[in-house]
N, C-alpha and C positions, 0 to 999 in steps of 0.2 A: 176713262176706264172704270166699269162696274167693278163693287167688291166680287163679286161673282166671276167676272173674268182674271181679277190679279187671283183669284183661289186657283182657278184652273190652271194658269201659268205655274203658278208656286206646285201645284201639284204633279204639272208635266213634268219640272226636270225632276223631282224625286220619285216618282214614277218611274222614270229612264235611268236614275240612279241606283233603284233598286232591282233592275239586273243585274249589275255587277254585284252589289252589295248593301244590305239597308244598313241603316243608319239610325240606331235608336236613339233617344235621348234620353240619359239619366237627370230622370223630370221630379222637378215639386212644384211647380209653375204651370197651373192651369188655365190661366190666362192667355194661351196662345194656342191655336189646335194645330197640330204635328202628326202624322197616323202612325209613326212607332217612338213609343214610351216606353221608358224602362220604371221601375223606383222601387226601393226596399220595402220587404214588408211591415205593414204599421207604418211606413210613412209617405209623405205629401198629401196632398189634396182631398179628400174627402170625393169630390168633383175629378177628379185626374183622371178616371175612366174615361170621363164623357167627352176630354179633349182631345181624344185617340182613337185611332182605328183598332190599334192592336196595341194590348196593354201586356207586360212582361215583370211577373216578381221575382224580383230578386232575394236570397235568403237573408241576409243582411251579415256576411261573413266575418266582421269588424262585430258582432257581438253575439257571442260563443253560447248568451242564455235564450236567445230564439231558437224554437226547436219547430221540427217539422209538422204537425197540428196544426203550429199557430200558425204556420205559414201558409197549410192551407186553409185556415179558416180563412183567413184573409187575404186569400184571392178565390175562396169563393164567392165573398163577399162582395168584391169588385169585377166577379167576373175576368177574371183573367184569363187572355189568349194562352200564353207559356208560364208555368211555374218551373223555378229553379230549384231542387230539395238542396237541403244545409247541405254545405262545402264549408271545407275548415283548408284554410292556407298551409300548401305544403304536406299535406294530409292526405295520400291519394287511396291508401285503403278506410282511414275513416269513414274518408268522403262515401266510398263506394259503400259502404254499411249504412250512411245516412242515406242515400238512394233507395235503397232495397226496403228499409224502412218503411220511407215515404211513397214507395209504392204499394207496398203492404196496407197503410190508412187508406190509399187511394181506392184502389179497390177492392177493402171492407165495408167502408163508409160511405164513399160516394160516388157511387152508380150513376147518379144523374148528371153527373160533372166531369167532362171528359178534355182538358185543356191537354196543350202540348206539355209535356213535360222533357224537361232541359237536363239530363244530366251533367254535372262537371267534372273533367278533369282537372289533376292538379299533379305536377312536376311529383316522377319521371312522365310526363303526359305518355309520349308514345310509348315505352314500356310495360306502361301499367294496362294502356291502351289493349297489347298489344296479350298478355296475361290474360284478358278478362275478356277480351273480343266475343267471347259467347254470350256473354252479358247484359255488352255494350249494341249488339247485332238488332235487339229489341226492341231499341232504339232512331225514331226519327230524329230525331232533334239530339244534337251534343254541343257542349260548351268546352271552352279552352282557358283557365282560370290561373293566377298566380304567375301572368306576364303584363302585370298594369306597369304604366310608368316608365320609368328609365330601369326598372330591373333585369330589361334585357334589351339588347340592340334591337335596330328592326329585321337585320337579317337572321338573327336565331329566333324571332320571333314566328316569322315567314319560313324558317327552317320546321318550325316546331309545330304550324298550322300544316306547310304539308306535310310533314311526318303524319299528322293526322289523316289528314286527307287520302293518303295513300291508301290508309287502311279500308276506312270506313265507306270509300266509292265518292262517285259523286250525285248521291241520291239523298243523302245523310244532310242534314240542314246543318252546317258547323257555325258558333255564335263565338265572337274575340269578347272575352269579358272584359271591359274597362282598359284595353289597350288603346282609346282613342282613336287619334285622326290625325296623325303627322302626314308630312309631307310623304317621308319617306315611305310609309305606309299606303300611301295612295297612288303610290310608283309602280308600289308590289299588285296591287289589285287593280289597276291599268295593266299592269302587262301580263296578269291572269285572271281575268273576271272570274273562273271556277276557282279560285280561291281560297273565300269566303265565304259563307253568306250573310252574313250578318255580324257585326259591334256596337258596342255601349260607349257614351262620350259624357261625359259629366260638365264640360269646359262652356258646355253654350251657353248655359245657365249660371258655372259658377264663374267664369271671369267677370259677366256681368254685374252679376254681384259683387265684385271686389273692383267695379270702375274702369273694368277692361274692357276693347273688341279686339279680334283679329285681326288682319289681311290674309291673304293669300298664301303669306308667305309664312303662316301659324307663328307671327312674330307677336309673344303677350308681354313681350317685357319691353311695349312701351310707356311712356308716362300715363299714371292713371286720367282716363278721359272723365272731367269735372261733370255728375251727376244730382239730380236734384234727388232730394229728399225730403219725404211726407206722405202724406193719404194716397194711398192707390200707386204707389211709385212700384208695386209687383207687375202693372198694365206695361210702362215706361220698358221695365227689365226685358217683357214679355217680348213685346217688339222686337228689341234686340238680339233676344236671344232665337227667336224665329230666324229671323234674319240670317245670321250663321250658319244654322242649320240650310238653308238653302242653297248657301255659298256650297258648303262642305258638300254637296248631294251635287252639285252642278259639275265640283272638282272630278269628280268620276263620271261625268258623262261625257258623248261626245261633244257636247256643245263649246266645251272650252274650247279657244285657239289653241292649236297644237304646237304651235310654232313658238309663242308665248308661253307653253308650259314648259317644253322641253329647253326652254331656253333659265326659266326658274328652275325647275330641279336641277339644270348644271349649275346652277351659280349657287345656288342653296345647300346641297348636298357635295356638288364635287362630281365630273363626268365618271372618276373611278367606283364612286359611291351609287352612283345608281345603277353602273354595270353589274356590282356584287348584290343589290339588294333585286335584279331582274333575272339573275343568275337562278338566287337562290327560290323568287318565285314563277320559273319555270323550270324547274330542277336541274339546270346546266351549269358546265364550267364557266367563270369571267372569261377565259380563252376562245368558248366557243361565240363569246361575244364580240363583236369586232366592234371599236369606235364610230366606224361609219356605218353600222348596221343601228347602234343604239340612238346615232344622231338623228339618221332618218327616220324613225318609226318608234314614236316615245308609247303607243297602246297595240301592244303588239301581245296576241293571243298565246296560251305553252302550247307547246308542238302536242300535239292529240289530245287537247281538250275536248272536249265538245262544248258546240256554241249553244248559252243556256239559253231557256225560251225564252220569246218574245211575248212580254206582258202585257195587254190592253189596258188593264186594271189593275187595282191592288186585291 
């Protein structure tokens, strides 16, 4: 096998993945090309453009002194596909004043620069959403901010993206900021590819870093796997961290055995648990769920979605 054919390969299932749902990577690791990056403003790579298709800044919301300027200087600088204007945690009228803002330099300043721009929500998300919808209407591109981690289930997570989704249509490009890539999570957007469109995942890059990989079964608390260290050991991480990334784009396409997943999310999550988290992401009762409806059919569309296009290409 040419390099040229495993690229093509690597590229089909994330290609087919990115119907359902892309898959950025929150990157500093330009040593592996990937075509959606994420990474804060002022950091990683110098080079991190050129590793990506589609490059995405984030405001760097862990530090309250980067302000909206500097964030777009620098992604003008790197050409960035989406910029994100400052979001403050928890903050959802600040936030909204830091947008307004950043659209205000935008088109004072720079005319010749027309990126997507990501506004962010932040908890009450749909509320606030739902207040300012004249606002937010303006808008292609929105983000979902201040559900990283375990600070919420995945079913209020999935409650809280379609709360969104209701509003906004399904034309509206919706982005999960740093909610990762759990299992449970990949349950929800199997049994509704309209969704999402898009999340940030930090893990591919940072487990490796700290001596870890995956399985399937997003199990990282195994024994750290023994790594060498020295010159050029970013190439080593690289690999790896590619790698995952694959995995994780393949979990959401049809190509996995069905029979084999559906048999891991019962055993991982619990057959109750994946009832309530495909409940909540096609907006029905657990009741209208039947056990032998969930057992048969683990990627099963919401009742009047529409089926989103079919992409040749990225």
């Amino acid at each position: 096998m040419t390099y040229d054919t495993q690229f093509r390969h690597d590229m089909g299932i994330i290609r087919e993945a990115k119907q359902n749902c892309m898959l950025y990577s929150s990157s500093y690791n330009a040593r592996y090309y990937y075509p959606f990056k994420l990474h804060k403003a002022n950091g990683g790579w110098d080079s991190l453009e050129t590793s990506c298709l589609d490059l995405m800044i984030d405001s760097n919301i862990s530090d309250e002194e980067t302000e909206n300027k500097e964030i777009i200087e620098y992604a003008t600088d790197v050409r960035a596909n989406t910029i994100i204007p400052k979001d403050y945690l928890h903050q959802p009228e600040r936030t909204l004043n830091s947008t307004i803002e950043f659209q205000k330099i935008i088109d004072d300043n720079y005319s010749d620069f027309r990126p997507n721009i990501m506004p962010v929500l932040q908890e009450p998300h749909v509320e606030h959403l739902k207040e300012h919808q004249s606002f937010y209407k303006d808008y292609n591109y929105i983000a979902i901010g201040g559900i990283k981690g375990n600070s919420h289930t995945t079913e209020e997570k999935v409650d809280i993206i379609r709360g969104v989704r209701d509003i906004v249509g399904d034309n509206t490009h919706i982005h999960g900021f740093g909610i990762g890539c759990s299992l449970g999570l990949i349950k929800a957007i199997r049994s509704n590819p309209n969704l999402l469109d898009s999340l940030d995942m930090a893990s591919a890059e940072e487990m490796v870093k700290n001596g870890k990989v995956t399985d399937w079964k997003f199990n990282q608390q195994q024994p750290e796997i023994p790594m060498p260290y020295g010159e050029e050991k970013t190439t080593v991480n690289a690999g790896f961290s590619k790698s995952i990334l694959v995995m994780l784009n393949y979990m959401i396409t049809d190509r996995v055995n069905e029979s084999k997943l559906k048999t891991l999310f019962e055993e991982e999550l619990g057959l109750h648990k994946v009832m309530e988290i495909t409940a909540a992401a096609q907006d029905t009762e657990v009741n209208d769920i039947t056990i032998d409806e969930q057992r048969g059919n683990m990627n099963t569309v919401a009742p009047g979605s529409d089926e989103q296009e079919q992409l040749s290409q990225f």
